[in-house]
C-alpha positions in Angstrom: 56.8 68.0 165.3 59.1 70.7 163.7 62.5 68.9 165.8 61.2 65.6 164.2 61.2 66.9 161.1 64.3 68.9 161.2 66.1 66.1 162.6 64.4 63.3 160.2 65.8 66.3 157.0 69.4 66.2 158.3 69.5 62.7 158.5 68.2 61.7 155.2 70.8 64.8 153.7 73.5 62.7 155.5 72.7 59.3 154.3 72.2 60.1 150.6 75.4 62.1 150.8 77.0 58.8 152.6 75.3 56.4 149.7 76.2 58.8 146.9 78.1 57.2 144.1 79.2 60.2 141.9 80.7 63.7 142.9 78.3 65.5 141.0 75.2 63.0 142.4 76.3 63.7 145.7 75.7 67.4 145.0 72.8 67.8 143.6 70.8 65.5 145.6 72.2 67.8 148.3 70.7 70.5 146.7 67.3 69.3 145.7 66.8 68.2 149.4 67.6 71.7 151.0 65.3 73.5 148.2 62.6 71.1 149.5 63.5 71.5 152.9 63.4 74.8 152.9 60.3 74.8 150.6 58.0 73.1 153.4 59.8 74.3 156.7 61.9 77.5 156.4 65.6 78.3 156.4 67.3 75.0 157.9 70.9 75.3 158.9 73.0 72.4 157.3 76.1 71.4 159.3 77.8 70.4 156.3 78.3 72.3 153.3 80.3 70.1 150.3 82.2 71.5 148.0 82.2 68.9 145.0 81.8 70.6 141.7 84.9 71.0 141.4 85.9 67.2 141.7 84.5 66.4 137.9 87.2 68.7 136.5 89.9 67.2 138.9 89.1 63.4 136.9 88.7 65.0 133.8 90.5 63.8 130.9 89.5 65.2 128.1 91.8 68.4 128.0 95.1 65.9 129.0 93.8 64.0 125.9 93.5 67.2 123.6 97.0 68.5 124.7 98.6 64.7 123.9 97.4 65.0 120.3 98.8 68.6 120.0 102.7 67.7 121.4 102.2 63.9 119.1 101.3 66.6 116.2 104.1 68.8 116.6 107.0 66.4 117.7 109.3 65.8 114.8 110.0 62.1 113.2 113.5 61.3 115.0 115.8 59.3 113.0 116.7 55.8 114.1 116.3 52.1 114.1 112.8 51.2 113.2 113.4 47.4 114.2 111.0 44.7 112.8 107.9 47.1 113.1 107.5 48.0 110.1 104.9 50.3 109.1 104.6 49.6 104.8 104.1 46.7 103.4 106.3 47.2 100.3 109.2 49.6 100.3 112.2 50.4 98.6 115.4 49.0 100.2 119.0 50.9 100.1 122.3 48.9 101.2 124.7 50.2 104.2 126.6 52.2 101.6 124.0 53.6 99.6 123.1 51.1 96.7 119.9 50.7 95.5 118.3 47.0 96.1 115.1 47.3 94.8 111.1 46.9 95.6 111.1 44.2 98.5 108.4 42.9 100.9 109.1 44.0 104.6 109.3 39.9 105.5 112.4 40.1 103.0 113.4 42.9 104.6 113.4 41.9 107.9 115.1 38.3 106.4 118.3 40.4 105.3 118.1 42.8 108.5 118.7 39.4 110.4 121.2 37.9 108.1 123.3 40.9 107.8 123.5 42.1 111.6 121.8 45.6 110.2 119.2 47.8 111.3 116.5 49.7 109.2 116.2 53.4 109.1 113.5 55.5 107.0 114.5 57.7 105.0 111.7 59.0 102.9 108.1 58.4 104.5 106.5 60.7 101.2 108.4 59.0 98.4 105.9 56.0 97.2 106.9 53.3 98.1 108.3 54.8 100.9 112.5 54.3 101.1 114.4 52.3 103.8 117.9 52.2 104.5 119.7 49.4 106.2 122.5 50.4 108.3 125.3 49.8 111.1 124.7 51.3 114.5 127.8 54.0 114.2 126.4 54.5 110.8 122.7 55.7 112.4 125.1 57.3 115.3 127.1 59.7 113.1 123.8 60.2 111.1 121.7 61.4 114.2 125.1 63.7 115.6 125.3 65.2 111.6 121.5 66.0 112.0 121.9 68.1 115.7 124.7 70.0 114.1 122.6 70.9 111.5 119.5 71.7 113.6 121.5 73.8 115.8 123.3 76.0 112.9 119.8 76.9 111.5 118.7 78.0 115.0 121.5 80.0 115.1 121.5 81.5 111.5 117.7 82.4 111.5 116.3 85.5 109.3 119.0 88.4 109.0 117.7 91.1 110.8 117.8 94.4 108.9 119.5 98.3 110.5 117.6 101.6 108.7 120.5 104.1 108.9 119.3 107.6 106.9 121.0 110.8 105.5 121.2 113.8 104.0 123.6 114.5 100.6 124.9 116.9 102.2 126.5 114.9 104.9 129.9 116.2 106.0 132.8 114.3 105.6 133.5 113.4 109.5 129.8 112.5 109.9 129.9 110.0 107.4 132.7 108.6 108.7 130.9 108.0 111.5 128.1 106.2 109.6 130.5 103.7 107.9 132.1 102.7 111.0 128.0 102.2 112.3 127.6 100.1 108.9 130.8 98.3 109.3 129.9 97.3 113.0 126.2 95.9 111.8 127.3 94.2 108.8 130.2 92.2 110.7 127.5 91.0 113.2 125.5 89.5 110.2 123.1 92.3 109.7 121.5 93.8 106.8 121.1 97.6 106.2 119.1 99.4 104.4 121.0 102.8 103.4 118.5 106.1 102.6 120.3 109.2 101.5 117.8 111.8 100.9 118.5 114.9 98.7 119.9 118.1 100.5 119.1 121.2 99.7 121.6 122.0 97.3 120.5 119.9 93.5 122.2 116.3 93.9 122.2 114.8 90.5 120.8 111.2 90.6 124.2 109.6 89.5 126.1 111.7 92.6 123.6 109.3 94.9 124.5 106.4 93.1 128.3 107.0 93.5 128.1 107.8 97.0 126.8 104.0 97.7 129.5 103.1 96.1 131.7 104.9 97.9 130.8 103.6 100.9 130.8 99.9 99.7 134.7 100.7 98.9 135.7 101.1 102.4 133.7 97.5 103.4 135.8 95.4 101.4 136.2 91.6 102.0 132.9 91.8 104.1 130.1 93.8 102.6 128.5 93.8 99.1 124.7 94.8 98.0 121.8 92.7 99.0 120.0 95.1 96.7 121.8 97.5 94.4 120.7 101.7 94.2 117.4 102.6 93.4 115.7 106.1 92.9 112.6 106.6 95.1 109.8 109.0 96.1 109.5 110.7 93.0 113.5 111.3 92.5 113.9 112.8 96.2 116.0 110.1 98.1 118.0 106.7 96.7 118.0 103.1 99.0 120.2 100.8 99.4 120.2 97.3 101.2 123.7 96.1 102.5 124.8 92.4 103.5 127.9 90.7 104.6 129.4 88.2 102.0 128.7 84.7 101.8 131.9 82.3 102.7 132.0 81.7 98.5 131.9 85.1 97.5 135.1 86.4 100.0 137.3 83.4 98.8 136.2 84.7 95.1 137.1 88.0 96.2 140.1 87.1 98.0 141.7 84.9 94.8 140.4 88.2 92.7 142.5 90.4 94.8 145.8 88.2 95.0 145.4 87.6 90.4 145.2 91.5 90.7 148.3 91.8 92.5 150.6 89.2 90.6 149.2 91.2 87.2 150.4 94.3 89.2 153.8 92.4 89.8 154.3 91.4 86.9 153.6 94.6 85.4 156.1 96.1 87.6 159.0 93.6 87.7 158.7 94.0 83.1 158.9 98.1 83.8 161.8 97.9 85.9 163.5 95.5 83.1 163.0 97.8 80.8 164.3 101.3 82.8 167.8 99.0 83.1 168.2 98.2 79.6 167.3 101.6 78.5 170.2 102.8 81.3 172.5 100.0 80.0 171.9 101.3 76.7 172.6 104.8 77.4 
């Protein structure tokens, strides 16, 4: 009787795992049938053990799905030929070269697309109604190369990063030569530093601190000028500084600045020399 039974319990276990239609089905009907198995006759010893929970997380779509909305999210509108799938209804309409035609329906558009030989190109999405742009092909090619240029030189540019260099007043002459060539260094890789002289021990009026930024900004010229000028802090007891290297406008102002300073300087010179040889002629 117990053989009979234990065979008749393996069987059925086999055949509902053979007629099964679902992983997780298959499963738990094995389950139930060993509790109740081993409910009525004892410990039975199955043959086969499955291991199936894990095959509803292999079909499983929903995180795939999730993800896909997160990359369509974050991807960036790319800039080219929408074609004749147009997503407005009404929408302002600019020529190849720039010109302004107007509030048009997009069946007119596409009419003129077709006529001309053109393609269309957004160009605002927010404005209302939204603006178009027919163009050539080179036209949308040149656009698309000016675009990567510009991507990549913001990449590159990024947030200055900022150097902390701090000293006493009392700094000796060869030790703060040391520090400018540190500051030079930093400010011709495109850094900004923040300068802290403290006060030594010996009384440093406020306007000596002062001076000594500027001191130091003397021996940058042509790269370096203040991204924030001298300021007193804690209490009178140290004076900051931020450094920054000069902008491409700034150097050629400073550059045309230097060159007026030295044809005044000329000038002055060449009228100075005129004058010592007429007063010699003279004499």
């Amino acid at each position: 009787m117990w053989i009979r039974m234990t065979s008749f319990m393996r069987k059925f276990i086999h055949q509902t795992v053979k007629t099964g239609i679902k992983c997780n089905d298959r499963y738990f009907c094995v389950q139930i049938v060993q509790k109740a198995a081993l409910a009525q006759f004892g410990a039975i010893i199955v043959t086969k053990r499955l291991l199936l929970p894990l095959c509803a997380n292999a079909y499983s779509t929903i995180e795939d799905t999730a993800d896909e909305k997160v990359k369509k999210k974050s991807s960036k509108p790319t800039f080219g030929n929408v074609g004749r799938k147009i997503g407005h209804r009404i929408l302002q309409l600019l020529d190849s070269n720039g010109n302004n035609l107007g509030m048009m329906h997009r069946a007119e558009v596409i009419r003129l697309m077709e006529e001309q030989n053109l393609r269309l190109v957004l160009r605002k999405d927010n404005a209302d109604p939204p603006v178009y742009q027919l163009m050539k092909g080179s036209q949308i090619h040149e656009e698309q190369l000016r675009l990567r240029e510009k991507e990549k030189v913001q990449l590159k540019a990024g947030p200055p990063q900022l150097k902390e260099l701090t000293f006493s007043s009392n700094i000796a002459q060869h030790d703060l030569d040391t520090k400018i060539k540190h500051i030079q260094q930093w400010i011709e890789k495109k850094y900004q530093v923040q300068i802290t002289v403290k006060k030594g021990k010996t009384t440093v009026p406020e306007d000596n601190m002062e001076e000594l930024f500027n001191n130091i900004l003397k021996t940058l010229p042509e790269i370096a000028t203040f991204a924030s000028k001298p300021k007193v802090t804690r209490g009178g007891k140290a004076a900051t500084c931020v450094f920054r290297h000069l902008s491409n406008k700034e150097m050629n102002e400073y550059r045309k600045s230097k060159e007026e300073t030295q044809k005044n300087r000329d000038t002055m010179n060449n009228e100075n020399s005129d004058n010592m040889g007429s007063n010699i002629l003279q004499q």
